[in-house]
PDB file with one MODEL, atoms N, CA, C and O in Angstrom:
MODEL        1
ATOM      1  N   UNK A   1      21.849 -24.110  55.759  1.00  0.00           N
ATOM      2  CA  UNK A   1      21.794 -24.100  54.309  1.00  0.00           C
ATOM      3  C   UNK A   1      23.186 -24.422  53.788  1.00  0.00           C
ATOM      4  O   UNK A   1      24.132 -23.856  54.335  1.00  0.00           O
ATOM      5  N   UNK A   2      23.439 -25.357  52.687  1.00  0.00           N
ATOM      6  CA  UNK A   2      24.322 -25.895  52.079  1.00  0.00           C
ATOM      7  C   UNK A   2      24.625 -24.966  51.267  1.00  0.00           C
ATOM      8  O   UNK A   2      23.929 -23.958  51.143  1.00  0.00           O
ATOM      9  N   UNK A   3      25.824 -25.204  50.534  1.00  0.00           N
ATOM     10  CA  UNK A   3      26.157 -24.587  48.947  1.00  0.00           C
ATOM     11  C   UNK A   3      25.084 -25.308  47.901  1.00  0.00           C
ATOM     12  O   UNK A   3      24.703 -24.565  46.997  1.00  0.00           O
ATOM     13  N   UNK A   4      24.596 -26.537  47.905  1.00  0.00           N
ATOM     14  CA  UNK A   4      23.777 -27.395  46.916  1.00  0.00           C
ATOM     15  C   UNK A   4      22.536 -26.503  47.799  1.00  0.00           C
ATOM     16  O   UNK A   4      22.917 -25.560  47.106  1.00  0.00           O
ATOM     17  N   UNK A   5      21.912 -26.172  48.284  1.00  0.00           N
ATOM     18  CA  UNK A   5      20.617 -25.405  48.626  1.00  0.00           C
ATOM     19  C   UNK A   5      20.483 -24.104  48.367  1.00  0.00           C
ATOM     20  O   UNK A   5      20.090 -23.330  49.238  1.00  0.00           O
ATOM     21  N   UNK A   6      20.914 -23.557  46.665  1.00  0.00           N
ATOM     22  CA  UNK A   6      20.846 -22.602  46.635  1.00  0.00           C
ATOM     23  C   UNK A   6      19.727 -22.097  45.743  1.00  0.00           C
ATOM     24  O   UNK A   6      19.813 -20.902  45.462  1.00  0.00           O
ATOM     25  N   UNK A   7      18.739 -22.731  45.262  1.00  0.00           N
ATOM     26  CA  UNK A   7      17.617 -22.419  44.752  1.00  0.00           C
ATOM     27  C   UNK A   7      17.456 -23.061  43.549  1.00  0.00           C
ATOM     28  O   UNK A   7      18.326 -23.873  43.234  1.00  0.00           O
ATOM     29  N   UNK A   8      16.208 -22.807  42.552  1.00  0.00           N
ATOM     30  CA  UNK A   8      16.104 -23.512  41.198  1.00  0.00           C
ATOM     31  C   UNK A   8      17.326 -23.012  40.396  1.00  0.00           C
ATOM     32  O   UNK A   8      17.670 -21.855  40.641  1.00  0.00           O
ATOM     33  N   UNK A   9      17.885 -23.553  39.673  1.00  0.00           N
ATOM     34  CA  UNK A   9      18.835 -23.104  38.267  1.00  0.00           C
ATOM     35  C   UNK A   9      17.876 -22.300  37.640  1.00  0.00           C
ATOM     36  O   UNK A   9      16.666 -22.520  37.673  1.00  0.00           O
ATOM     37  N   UNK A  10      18.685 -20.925  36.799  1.00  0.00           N
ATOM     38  CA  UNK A  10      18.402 -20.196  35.766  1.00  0.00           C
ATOM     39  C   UNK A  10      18.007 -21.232  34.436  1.00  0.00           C
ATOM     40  O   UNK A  10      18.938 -21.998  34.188  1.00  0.00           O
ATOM     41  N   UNK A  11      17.025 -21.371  33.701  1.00  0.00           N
ATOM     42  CA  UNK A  11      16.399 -22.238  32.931  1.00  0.00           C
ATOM     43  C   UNK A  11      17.918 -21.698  31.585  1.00  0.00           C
ATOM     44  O   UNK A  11      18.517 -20.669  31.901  1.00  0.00           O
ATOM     45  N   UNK A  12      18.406 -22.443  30.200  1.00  0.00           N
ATOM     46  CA  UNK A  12      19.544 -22.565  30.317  1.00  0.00           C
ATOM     47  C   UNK A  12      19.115 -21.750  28.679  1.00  0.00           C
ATOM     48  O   UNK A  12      17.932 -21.407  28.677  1.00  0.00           O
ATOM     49  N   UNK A  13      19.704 -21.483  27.639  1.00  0.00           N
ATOM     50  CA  UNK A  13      19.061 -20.384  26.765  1.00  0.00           C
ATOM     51  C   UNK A  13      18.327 -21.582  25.899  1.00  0.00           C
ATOM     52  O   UNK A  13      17.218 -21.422  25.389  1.00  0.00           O
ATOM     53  N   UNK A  14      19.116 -22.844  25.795  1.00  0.00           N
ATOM     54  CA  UNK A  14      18.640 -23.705  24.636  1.00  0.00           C
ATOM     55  C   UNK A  14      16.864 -24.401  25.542  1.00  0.00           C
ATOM     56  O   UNK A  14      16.102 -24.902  24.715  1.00  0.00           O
ATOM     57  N   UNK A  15      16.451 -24.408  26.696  1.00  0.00           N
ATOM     58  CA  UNK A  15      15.592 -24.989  26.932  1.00  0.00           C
ATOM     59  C   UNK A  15      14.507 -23.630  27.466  1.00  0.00           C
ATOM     60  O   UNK A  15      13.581 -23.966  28.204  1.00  0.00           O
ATOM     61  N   UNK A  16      14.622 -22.215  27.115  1.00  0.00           N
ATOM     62  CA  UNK A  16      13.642 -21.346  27.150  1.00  0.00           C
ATOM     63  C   UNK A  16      12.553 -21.090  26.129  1.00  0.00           C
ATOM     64  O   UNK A  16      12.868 -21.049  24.940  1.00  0.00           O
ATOM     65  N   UNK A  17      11.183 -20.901  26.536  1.00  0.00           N
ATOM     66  CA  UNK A  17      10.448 -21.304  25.516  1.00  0.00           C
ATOM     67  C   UNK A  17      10.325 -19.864  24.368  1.00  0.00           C
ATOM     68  O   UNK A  17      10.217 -18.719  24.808  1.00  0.00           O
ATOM     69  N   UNK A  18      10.366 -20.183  22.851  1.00  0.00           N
ATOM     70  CA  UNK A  18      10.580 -19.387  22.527  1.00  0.00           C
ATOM     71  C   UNK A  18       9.921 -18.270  22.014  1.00  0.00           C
ATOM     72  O   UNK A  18       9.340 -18.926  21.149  1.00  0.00           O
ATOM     73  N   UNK A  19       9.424 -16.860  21.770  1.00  0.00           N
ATOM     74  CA  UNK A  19       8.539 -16.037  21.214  1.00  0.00           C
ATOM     75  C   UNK A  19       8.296 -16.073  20.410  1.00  0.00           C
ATOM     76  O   UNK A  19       9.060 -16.363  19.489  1.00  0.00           O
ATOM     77  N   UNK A  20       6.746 -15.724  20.245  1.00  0.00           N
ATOM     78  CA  UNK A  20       7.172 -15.896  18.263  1.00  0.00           C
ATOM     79  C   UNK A  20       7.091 -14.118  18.159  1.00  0.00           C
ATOM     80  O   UNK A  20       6.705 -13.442  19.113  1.00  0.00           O
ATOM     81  N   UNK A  21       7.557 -13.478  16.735  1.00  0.00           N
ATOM     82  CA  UNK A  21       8.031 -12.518  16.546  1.00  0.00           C
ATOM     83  C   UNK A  21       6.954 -11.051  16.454  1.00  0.00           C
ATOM     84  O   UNK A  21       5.918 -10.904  15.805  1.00  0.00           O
ATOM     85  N   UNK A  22       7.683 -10.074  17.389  1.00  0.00           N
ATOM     86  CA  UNK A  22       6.583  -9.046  17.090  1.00  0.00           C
ATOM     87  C   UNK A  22       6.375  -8.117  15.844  1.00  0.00           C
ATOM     88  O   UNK A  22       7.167  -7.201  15.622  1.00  0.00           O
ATOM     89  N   UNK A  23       5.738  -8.265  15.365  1.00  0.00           N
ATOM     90  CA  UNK A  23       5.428  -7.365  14.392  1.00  0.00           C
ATOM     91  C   UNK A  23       5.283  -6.094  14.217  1.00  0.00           C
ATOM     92  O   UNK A  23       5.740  -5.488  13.247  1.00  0.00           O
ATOM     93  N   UNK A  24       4.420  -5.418  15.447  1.00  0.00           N
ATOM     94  CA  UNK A  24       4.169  -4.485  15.604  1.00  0.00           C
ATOM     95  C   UNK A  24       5.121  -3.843  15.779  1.00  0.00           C
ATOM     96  O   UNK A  24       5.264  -2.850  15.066  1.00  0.00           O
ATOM     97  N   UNK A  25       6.214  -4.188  16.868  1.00  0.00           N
ATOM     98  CA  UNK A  25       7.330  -3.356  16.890  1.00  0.00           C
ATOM     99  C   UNK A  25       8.380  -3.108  16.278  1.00  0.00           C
ATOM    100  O   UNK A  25       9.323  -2.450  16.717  1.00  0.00           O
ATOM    101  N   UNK A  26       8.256  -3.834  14.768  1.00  0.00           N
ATOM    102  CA  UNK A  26       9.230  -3.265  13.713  1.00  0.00           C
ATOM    103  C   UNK A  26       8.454  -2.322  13.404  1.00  0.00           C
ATOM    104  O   UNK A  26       9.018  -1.231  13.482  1.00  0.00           O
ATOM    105  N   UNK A  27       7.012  -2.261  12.970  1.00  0.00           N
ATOM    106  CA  UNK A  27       6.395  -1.209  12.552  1.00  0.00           C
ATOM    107  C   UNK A  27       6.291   0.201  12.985  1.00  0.00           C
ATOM    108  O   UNK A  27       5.770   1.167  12.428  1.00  0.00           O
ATOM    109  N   UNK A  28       6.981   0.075  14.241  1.00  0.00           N
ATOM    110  CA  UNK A  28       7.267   1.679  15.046  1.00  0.00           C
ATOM    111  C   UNK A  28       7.299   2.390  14.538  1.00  0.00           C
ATOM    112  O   UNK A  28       8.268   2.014  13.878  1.00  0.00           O
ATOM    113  N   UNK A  29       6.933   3.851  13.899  1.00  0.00           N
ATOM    114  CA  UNK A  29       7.484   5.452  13.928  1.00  0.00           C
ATOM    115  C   UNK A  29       7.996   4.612  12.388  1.00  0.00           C
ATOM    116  O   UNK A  29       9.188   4.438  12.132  1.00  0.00           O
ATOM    117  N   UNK A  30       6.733   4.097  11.352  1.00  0.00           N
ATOM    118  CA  UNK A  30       7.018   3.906   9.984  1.00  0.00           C
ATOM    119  C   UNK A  30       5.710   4.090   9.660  1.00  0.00           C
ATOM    120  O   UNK A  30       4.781   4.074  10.468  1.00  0.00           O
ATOM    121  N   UNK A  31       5.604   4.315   8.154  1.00  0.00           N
ATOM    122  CA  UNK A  31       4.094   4.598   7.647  1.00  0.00           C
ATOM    123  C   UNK A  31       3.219   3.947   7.532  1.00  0.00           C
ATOM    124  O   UNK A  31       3.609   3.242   6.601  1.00  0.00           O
ATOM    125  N   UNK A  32       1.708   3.405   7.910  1.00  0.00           N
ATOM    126  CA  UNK A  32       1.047   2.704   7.583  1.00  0.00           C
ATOM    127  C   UNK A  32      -0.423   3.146   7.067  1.00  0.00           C
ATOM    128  O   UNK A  32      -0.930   4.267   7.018  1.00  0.00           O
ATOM    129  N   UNK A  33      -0.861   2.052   6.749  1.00  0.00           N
ATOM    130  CA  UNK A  33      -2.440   2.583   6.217  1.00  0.00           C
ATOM    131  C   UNK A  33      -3.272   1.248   6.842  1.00  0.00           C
ATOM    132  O   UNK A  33      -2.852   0.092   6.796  1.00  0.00           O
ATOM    133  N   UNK A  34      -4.719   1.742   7.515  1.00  0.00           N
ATOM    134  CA  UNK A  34      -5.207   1.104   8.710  1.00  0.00           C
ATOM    135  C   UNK A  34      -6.874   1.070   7.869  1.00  0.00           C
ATOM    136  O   UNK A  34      -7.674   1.942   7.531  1.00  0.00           O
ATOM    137  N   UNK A  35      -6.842  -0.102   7.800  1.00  0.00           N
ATOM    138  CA  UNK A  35      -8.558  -0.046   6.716  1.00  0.00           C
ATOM    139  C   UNK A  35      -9.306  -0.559   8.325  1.00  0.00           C
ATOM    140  O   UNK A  35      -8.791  -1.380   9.084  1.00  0.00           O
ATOM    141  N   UNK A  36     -10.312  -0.003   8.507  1.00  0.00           N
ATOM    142  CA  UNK A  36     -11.295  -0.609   9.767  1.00  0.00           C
ATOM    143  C   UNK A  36     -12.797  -0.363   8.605  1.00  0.00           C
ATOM    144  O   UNK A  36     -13.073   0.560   7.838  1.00  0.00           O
ATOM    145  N   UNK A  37     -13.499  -1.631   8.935  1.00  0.00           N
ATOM    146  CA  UNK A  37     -14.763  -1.699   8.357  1.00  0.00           C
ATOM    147  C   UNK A  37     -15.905  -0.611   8.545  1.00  0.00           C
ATOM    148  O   UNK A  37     -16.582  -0.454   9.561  1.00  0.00           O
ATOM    149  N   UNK A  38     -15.947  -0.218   7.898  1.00  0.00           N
ATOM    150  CA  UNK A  38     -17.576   1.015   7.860  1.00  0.00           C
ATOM    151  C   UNK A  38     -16.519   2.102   8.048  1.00  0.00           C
ATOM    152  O   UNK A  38     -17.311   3.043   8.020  1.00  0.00           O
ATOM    153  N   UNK A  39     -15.373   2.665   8.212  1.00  0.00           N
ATOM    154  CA  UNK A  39     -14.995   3.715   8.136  1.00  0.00           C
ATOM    155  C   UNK A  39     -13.208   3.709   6.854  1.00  0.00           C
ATOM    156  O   UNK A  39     -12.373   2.890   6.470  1.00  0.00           O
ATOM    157  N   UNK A  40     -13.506   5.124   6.694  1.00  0.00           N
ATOM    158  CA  UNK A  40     -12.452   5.581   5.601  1.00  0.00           C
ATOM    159  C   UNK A  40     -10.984   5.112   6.465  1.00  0.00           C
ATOM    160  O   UNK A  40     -10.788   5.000   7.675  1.00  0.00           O
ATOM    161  N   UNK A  41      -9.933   4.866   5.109  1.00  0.00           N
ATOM    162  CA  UNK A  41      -8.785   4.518   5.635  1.00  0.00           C
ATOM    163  C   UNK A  41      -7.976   5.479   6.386  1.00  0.00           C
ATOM    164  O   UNK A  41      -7.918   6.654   6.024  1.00  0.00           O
ATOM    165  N   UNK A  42      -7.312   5.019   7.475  1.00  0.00           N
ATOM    166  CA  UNK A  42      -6.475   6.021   7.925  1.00  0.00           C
ATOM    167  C   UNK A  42      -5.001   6.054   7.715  1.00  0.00           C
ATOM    168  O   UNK A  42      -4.346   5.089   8.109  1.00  0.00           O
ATOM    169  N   UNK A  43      -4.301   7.235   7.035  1.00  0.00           N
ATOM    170  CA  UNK A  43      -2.679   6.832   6.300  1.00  0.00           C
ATOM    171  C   UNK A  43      -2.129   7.755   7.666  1.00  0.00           C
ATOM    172  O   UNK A  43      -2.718   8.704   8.185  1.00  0.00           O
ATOM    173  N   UNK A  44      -0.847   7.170   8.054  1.00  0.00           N
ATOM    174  CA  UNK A  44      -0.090   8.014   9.174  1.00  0.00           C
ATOM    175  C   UNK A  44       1.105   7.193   9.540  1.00  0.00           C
ATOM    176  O   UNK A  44       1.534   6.244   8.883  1.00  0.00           O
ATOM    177  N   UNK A  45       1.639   7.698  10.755  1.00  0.00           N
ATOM    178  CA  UNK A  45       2.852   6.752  11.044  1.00  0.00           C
ATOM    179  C   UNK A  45       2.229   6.214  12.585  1.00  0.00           C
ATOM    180  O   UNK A  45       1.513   6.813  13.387  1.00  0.00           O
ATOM    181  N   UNK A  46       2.724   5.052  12.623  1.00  0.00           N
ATOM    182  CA  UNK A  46       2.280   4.032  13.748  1.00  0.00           C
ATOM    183  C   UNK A  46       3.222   5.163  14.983  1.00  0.00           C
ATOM    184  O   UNK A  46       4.205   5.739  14.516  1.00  0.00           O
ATOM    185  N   UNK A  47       3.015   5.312  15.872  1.00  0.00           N
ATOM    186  CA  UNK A  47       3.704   6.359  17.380  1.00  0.00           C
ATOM    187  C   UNK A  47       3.492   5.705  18.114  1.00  0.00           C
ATOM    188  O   UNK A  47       4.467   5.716  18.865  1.00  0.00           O
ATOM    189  N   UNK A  48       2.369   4.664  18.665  1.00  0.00           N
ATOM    190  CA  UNK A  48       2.083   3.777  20.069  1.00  0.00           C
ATOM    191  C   UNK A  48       1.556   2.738  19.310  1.00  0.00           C
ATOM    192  O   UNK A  48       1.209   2.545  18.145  1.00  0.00           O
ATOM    193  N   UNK A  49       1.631   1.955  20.677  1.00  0.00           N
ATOM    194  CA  UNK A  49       0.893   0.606  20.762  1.00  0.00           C
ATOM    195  C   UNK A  49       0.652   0.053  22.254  1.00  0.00           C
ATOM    196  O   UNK A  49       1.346   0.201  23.260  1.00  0.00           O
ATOM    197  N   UNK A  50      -0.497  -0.598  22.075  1.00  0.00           N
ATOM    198  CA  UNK A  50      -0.642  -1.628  23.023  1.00  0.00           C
ATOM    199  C   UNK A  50      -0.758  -2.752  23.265  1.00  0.00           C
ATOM    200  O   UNK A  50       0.399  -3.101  23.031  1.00  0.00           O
ATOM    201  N   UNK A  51      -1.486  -4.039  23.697  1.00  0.00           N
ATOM    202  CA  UNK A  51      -1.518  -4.965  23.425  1.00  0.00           C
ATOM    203  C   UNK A  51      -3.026  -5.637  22.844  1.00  0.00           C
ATOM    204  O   UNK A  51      -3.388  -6.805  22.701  1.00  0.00           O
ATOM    205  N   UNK A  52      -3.944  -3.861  22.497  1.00  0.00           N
ATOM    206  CA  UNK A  52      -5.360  -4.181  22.025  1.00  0.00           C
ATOM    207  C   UNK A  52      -5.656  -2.553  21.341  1.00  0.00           C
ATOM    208  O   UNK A  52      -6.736  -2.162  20.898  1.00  0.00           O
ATOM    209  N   UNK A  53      -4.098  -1.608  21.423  1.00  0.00           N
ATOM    210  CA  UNK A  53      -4.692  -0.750  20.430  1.00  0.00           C
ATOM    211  C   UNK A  53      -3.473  -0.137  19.450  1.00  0.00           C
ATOM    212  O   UNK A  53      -2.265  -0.338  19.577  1.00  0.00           O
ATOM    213  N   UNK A  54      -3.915   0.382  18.797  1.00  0.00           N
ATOM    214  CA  UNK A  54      -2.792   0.804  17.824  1.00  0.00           C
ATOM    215  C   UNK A  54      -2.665   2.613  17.702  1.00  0.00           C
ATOM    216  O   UNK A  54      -3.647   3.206  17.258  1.00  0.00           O
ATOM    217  N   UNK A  55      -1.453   3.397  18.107  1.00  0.00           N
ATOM    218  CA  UNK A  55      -2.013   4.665  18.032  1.00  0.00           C
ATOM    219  C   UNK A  55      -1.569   5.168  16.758  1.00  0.00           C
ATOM    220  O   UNK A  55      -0.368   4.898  16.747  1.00  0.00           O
ATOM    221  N   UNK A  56      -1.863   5.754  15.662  1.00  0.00           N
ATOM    222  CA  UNK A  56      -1.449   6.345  14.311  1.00  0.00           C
ATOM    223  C   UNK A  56      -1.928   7.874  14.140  1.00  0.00           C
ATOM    224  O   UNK A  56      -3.081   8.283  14.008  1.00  0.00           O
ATOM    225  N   UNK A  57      -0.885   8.511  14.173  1.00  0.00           N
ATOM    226  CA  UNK A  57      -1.066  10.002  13.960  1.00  0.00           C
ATOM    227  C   UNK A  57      -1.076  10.302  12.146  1.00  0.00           C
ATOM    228  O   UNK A  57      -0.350   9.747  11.322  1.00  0.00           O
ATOM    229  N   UNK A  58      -1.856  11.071  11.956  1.00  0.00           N
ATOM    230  CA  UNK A  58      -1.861  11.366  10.158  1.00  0.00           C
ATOM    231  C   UNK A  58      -0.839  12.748  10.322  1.00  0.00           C
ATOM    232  O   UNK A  58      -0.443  13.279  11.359  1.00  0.00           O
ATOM    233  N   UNK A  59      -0.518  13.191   8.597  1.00  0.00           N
ATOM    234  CA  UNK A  59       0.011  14.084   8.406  1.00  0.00           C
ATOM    235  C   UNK A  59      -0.619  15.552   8.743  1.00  0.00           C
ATOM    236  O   UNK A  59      -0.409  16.444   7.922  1.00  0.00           O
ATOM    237  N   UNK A  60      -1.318  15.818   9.813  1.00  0.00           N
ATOM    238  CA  UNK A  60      -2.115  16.747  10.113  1.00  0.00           C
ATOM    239  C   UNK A  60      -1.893  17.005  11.478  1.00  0.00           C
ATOM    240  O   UNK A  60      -2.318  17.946  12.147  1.00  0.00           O
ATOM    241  N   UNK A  61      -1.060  15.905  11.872  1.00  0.00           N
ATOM    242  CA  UNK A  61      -1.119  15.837  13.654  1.00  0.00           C
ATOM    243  C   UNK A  61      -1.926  14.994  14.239  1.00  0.00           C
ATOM    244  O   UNK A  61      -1.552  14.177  15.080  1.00  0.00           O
ATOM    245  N   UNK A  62      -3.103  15.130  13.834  1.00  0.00           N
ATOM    246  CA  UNK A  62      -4.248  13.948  14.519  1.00  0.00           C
ATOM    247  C   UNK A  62      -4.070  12.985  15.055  1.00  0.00           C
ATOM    248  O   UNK A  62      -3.330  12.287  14.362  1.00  0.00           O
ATOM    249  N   UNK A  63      -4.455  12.309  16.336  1.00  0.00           N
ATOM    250  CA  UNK A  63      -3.679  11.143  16.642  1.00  0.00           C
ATOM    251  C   UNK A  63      -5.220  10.146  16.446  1.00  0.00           C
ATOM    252  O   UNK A  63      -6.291  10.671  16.752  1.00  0.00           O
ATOM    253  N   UNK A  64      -5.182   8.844  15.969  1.00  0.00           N
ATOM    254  CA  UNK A  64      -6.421   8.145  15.932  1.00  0.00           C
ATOM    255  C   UNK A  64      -6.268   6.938  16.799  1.00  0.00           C
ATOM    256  O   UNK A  64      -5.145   6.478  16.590  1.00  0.00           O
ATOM    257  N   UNK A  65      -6.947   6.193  17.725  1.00  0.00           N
ATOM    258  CA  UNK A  65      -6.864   5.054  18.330  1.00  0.00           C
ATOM    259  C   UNK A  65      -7.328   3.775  17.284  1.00  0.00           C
ATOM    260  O   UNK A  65      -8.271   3.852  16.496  1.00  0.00           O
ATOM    261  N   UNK A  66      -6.956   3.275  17.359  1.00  0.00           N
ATOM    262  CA  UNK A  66      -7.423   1.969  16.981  1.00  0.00           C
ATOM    263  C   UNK A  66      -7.505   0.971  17.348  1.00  0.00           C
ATOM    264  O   UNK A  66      -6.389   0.501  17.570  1.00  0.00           O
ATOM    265  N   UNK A  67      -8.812  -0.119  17.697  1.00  0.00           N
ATOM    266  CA  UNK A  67      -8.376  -1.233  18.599  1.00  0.00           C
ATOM    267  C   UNK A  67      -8.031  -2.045  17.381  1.00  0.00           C
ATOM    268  O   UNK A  67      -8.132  -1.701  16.203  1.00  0.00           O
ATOM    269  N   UNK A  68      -7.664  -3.027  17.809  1.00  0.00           N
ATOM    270  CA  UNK A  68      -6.694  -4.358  17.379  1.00  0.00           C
ATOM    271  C   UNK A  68      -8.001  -5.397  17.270  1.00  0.00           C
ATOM    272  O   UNK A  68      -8.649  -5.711  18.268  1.00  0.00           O
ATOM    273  N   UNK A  69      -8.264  -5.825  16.098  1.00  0.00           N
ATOM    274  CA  UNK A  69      -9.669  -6.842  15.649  1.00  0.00           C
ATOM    275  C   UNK A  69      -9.862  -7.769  14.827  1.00  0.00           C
ATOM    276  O   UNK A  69      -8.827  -8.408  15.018  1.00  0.00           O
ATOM    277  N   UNK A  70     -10.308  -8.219  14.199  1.00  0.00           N
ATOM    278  CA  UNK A  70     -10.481  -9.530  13.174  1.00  0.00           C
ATOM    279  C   UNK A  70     -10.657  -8.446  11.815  1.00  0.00           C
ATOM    280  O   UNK A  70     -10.395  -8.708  10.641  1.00  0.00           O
ATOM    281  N   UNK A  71     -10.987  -7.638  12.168  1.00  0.00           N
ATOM    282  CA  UNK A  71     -11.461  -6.559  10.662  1.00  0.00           C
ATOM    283  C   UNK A  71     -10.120  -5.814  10.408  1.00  0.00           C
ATOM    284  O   UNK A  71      -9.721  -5.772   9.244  1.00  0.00           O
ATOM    285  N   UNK A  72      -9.728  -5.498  10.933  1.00  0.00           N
ATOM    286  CA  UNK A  72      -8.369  -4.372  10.836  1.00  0.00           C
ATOM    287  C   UNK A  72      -7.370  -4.773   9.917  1.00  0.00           C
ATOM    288  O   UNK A  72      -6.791  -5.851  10.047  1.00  0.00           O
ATOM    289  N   UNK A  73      -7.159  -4.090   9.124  1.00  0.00           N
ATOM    290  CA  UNK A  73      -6.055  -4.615   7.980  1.00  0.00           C
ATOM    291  C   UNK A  73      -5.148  -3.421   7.656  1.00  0.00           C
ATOM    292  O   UNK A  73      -5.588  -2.548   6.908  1.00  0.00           O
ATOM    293  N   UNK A  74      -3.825  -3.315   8.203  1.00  0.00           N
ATOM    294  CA  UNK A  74      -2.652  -2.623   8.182  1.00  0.00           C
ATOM    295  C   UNK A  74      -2.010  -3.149   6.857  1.00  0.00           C
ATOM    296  O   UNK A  74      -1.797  -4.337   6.614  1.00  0.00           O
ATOM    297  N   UNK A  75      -1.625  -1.682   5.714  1.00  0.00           N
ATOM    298  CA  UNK A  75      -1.063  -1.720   4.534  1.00  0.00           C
ATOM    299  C   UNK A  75       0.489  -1.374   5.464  1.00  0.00           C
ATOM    300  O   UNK A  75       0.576  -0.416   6.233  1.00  0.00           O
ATOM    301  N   UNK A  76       1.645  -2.371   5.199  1.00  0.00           N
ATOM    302  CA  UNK A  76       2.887  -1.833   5.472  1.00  0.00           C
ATOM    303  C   UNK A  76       3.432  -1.574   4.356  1.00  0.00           C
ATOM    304  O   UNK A  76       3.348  -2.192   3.294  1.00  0.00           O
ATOM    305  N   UNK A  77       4.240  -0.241   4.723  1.00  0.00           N
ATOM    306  CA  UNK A  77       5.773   0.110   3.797  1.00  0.00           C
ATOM    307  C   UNK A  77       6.470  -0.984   3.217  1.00  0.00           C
ATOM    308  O   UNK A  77       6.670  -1.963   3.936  1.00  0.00           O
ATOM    309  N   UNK A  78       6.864  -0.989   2.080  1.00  0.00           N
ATOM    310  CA  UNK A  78       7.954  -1.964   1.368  1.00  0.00           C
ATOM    311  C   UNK A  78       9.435  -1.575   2.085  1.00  0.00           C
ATOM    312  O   UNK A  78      10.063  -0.520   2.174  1.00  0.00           O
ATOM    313  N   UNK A  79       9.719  -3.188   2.630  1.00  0.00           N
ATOM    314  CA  UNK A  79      10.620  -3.246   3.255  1.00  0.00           C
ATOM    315  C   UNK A  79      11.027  -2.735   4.707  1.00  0.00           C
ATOM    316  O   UNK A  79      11.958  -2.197   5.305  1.00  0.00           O
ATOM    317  N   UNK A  80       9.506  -3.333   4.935  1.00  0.00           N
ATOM    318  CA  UNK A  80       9.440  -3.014   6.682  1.00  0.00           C
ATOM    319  C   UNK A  80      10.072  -4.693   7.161  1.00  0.00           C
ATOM    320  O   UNK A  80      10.615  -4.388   8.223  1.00  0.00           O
ATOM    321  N   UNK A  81      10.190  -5.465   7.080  1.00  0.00           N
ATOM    322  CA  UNK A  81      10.866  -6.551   7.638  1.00  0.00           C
ATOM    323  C   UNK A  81      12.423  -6.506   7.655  1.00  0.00           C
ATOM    324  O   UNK A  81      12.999  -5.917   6.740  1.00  0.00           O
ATOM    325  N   UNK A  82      12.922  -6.926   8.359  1.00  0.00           N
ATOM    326  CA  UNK A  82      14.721  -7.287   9.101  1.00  0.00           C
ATOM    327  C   UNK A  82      14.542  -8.538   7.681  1.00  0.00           C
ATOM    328  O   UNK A  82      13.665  -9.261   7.209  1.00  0.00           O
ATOM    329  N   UNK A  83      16.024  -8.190   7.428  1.00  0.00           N
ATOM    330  CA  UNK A  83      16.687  -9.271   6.586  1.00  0.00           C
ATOM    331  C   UNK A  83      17.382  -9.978   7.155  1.00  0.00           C
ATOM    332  O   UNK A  83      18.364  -9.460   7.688  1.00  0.00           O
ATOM    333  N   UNK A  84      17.158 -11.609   7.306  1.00  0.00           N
ATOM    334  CA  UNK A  84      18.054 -12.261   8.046  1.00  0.00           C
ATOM    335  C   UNK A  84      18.934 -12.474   7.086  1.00  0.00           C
ATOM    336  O   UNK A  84      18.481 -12.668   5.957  1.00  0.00           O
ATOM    337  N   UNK A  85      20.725 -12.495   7.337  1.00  0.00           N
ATOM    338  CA  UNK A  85      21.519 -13.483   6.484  1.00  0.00           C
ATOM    339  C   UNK A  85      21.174 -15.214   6.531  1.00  0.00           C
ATOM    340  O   UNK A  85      20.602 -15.680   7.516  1.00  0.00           O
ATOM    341  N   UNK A  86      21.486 -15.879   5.648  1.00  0.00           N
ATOM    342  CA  UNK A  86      21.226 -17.565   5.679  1.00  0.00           C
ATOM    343  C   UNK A  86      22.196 -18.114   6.775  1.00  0.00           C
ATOM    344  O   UNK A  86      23.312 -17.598   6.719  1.00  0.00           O
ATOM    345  N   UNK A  87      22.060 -18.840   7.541  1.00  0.00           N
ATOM    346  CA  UNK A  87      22.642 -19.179   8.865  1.00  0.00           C
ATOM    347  C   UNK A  87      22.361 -18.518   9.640  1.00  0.00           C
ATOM    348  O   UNK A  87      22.193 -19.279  10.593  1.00  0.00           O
ATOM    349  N   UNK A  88      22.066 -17.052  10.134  1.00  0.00           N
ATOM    350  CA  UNK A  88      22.144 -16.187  10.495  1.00  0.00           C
ATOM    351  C   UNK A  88      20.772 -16.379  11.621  1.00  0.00           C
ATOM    352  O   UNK A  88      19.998 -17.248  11.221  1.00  0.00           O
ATOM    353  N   UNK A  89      20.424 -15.830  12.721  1.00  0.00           N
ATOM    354  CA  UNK A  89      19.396 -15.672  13.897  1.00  0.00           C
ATOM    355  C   UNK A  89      19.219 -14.263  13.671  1.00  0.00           C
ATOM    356  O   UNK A  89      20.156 -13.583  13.254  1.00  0.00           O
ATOM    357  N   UNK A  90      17.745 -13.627  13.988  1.00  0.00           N
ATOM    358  CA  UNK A  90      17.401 -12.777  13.800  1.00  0.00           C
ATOM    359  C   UNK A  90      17.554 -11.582  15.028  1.00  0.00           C
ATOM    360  O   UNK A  90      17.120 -10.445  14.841  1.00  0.00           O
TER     361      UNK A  90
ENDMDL
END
């Protein structure tokens, strides 16, 4: 084995493909309100997640599951998003 036989190159930062942004995990351990169809809204703070459920405890303790669906509509807090500066990367 050579010095040139040392395996693939680390892919380089400008040619990695890029994420698009999670949402959910700004929403961490902040307040939300969770409308699911045929049942009453649930108000609490988001505590877990997965990648098909949502866990939200109410002001009672209760913890509720929620899967993740085409119906599900999360009310967020004002001023749950990161402010980018102009030029600025997030």
């Amino acid at each position: 084995m050579t010095a040139d036989d040392q395996g693939p190159a680390a892919p380089s930062p400008d040619t990695r493909a890029k994420r698009p942004p999670d949402f959910i995990a700004r929403l961490h351990r902040q307040k939300v309100t969770a409308h699911v169809p045929g049942q009453p809204a649930i108000n609490g703070t988001l505590t877990g997640y997965t990648q098909y459920e949502l866990l939200i405890t109410d002001d009672r303790g209760k913890d509720h599951l929620v899967f993740k669906g085409a119906g599900l509509v999360l009310d967020l807090p004002d001023g749950w998003r990161r402010e980018v500066e102009p030029g600025g990367e997030a």
